[in-house]
N, C-alpha and C positions, 0 to 999 in steps of 0.2 A: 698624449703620447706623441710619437713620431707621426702617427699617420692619423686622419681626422676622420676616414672610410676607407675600412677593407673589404671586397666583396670577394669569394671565391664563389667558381663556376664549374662547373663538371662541361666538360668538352665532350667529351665522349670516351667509352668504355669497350678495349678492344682486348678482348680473353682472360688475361688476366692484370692486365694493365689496367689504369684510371688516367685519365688526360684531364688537367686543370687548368682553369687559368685565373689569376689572381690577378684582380683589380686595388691599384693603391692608391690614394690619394693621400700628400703630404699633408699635415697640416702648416698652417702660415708661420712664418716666422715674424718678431717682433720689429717694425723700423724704426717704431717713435712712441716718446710718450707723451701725451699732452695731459694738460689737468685744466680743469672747469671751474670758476666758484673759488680760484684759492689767492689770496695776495699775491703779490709778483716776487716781495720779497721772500716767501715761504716755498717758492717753487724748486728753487736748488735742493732745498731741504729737504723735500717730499721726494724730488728725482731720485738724490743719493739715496733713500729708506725704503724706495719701490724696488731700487735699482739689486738691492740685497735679495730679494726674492724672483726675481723675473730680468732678463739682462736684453739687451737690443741683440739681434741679431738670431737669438734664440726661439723657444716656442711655447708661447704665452698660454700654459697648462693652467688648469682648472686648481691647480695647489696652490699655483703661482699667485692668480690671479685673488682667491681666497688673503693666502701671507700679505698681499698689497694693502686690498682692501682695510687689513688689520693693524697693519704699520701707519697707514697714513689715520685710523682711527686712535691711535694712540697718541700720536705726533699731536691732533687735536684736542686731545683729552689733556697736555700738557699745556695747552695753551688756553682751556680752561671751557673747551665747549666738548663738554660729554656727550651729548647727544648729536655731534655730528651725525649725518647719514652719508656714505660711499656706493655710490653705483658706479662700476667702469660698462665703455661699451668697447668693442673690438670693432673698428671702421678700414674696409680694404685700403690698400693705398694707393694713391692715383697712378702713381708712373713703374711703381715698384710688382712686378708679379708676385703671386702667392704670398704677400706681407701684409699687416698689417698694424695699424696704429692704435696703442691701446689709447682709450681716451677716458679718463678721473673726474667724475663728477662732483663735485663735493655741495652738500646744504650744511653749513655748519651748527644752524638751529641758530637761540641764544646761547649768548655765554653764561656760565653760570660765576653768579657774584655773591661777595657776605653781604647781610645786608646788617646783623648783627654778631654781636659772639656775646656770649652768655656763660656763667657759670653755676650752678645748682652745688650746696653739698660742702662749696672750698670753708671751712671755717682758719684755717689755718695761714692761710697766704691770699693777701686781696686780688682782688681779679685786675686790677692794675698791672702789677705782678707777673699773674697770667698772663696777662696780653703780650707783656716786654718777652714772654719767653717763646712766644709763636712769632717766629723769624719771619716763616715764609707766609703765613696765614694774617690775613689783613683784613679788617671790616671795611664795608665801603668809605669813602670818604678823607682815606690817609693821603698825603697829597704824595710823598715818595714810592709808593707802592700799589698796585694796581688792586683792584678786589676780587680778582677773579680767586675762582674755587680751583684747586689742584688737591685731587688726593694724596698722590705721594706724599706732596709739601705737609700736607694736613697731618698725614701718619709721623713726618719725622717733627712735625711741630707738638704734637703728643709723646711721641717718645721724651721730647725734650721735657716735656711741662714732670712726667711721671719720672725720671731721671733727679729733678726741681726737689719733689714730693721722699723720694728713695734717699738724698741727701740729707733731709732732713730728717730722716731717719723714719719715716711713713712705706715700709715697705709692700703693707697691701692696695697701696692706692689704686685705683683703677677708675677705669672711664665707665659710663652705663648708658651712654647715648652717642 
């Protein structure tokens, strides 16, 4: 919230009155963001995606902070490392009072790659076939196309193959793995 410690205090009690006094501390506001562990060319990227939950100037809440951590986990997970890990720290800031800098740690892990693709079950359409119909989804070793794993990609590269399958007039096809 607004404030990071409220203390109230009984002053003193005279008849029927109550005297208070209420101590407040702001909490900081945000000056900067920095990020840890990320390419240089990826840091615009992550700015603007943090920048959607948490803004400079503002006050770097525990919602906030959460939304961040999750936007730049996704941002990751498109680029084909799922198990990134996100730690931010909140460090004062040297010249600036009551501000502080978040600061985005990022371990990216490995990336995750095909190493093969496989089909079980197709009697109908060779897996040749298959393959030409997985756009985004590549096994290692294509020289135009990188092998990294994206689910999305993965989903819309099955819709497409069952789409293939429904043409042909195969309306129960389905995936089992």
């Amino acid at each position: 919230g607004i404030f990071s410690n409220v203390e109230i205090l009984l002053d003193d009690i005279i008849d029927d009155e109550i005297y208070l006094t209420i101590k407040l501390e702001e909490s900081p506001t945000l000056s900067r963001i920095e990020f840890k562990g990320v390419k240089k060319s990826w840091t615009d990227d992550l700015t603007s995606a943090v920048q959607e939950s948490v803004r400079i100037g503002g006050i770097l809440t525990q919602n906030g902070r959460s939304e961040s951590i999750q936007k730049i986990k996704t941002f990751y997970k498109s680029k084909g490392f799922p198990d990134a890990e996100i730690t931010i720290d909140q460090n004062s800031h040297p010249t600036k009072a009551n501000s502080v800098i978040a600061v985005f740690t990022v371990a990216p892990k490995d990336r995750m790659k095909i190493g093969k693709i496989s089909f079980d079950g197709n009697e109908y359409v060779s897996d040749r076939k298959l393959r030409k119909l997985m756009k985004e989804t590549k096994k290692k070793g294509t020289i135009f196309k990188k092998s990294k794993f994206v689910e999305s990609d993965f989903e819309e590269d099955k819709k497409n193959i069952l789409a293939h399958y429904n043409k042909l007039g195969y309306r129960d096809a389905t995936f089992l793995g």
